[in-house]
N, C-alpha and C positions, 0 to 999 in steps of 0.2 A: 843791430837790433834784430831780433828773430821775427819772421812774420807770423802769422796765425795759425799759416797749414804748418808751420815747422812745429812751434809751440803744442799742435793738436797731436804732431805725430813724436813729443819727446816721451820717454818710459823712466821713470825709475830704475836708479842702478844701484846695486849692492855690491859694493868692490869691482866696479867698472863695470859689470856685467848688465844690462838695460833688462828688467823683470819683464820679460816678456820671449815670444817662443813656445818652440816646444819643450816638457820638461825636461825630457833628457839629454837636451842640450845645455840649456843653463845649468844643469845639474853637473852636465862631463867640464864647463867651466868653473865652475866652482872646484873640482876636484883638480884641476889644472893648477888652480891655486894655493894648492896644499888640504884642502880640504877631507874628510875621509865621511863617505858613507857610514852613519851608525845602524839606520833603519830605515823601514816603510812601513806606515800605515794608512792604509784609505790611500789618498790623494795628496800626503803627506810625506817628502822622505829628509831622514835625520843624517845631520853631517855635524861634524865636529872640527874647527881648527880656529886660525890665527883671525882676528878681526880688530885691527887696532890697537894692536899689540898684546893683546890680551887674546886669552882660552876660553872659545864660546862654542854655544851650540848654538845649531842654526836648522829653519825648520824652513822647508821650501813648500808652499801651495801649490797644488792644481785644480785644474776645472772640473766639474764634476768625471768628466772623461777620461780625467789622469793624463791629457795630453798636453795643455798650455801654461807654466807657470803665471799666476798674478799675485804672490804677496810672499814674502818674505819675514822671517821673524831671529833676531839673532836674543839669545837667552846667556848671560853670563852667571858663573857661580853664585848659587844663594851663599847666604849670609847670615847670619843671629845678630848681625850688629848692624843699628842701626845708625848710626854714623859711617860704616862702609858703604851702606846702600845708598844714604843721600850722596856721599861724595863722588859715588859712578854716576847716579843720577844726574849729579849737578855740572859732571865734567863733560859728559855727553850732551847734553842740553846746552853748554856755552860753546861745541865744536862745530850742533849742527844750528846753533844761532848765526855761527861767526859766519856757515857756508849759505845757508835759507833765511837769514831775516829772524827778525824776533817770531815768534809762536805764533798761529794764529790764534791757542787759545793755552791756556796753563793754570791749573788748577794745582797747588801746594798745599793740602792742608792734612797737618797732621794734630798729633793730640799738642797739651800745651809743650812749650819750648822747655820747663824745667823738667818735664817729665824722664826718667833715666832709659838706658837702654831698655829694660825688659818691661815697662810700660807701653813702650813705644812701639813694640814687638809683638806687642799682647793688643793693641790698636788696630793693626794693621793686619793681624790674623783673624781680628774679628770685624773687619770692613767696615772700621771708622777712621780711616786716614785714605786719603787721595793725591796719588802725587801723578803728575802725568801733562805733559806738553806735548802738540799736535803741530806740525807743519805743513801747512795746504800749498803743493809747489804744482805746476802743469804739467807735471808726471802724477800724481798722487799724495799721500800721504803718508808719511811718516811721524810715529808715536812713540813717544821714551816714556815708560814709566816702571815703576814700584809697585810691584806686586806680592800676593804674599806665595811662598812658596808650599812644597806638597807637604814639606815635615813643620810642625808644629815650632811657632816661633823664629821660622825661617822666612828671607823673603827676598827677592829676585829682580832686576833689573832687566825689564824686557826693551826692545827696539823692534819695532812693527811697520816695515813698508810694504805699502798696499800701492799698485801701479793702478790708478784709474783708471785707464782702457780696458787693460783685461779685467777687472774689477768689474765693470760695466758690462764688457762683455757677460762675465758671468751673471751677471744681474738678470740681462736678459732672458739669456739659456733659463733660470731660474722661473721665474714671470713666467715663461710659456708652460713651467708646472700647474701652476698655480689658477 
């Protein structure tokens, strides 16, 4: 059983790597793992590779500073079908059930069930359907959901881990804006 300091002091990992550091180290790890630099912007930089056997993009956070990674986001191909997007949706949400526990929270709602693809499409481009499951672990959180994507009738299955420490961290840093 882990004690308390251990539990205080665990991070969020994205393909072993613990979200936390400086960015250009998680970063030269990520790249270790086949990953390739696509861009940077801000405090943002874009990589492209393998993630579960599938072709994602993956967008790495930092602190205002551009020094400390805290959040992670992996983005896989949009889609016009909505039965592709629920079924990543749904495969990813029973892998990271099977590892974290049921959701702490999960919200499914889309238009009705007989509705066909391009209704469903047209739902979700105009933010009335909500699909999205949260996992609160002693590293952070992590969020799978359905989103709509930049072209019209497209829509995208994100993954979003956010390391509480450095999260907080930056929270902080934030607040003394403020």
């Amino acid at each position: 059983m882990l004690s308390l300091t251990t539990m205080a002091q665990e991070h969020l990992k994205f393909k072993g790597i613990p979200i936390t550091g400086s960015m250009s180290s998680f970063c030269q790890q990520l790249k270790d793992k086949g990953f390739t630099q696509t861009g940077t912007e801000d405090n943002v930089k874009a990589f492209v590779g393998n993630f579960t056997g599938r072709k994602a993009n993956v967008a790495v956070g930092a602190t205002d500073d551009g020094k400390s990674v805290y959040s992670v986001v992996a983005l896989f191909d949009a889609s016009k079908e909505w039965n592709t997007l629920v079924n990543t949706y749904e495969y990813y949400k029973e892998i990271y059930t099977r590892k974290y526990g049921q959701p702490t929270n999960s919200v499914e709602k889309n238009a009705r069930s007989e509705d066909g693809n391009t209704s469903s499409m047209l739902e979700l481009n105009s933010g009335k359907v909500t699909y999205g499951s949260i996992w609160s672990t002693t590293g952070g959180t992590i969020e799978i959901s359905i989103q709509k994507a930049s072209m019209l009738f497209e829509g995208i299955v994100v993954i979003n881990y956010r390391d509480s420490k450095n999260t907080e961290n930056k929270i902080q840093k934030d607040m003394e804006d403020i």
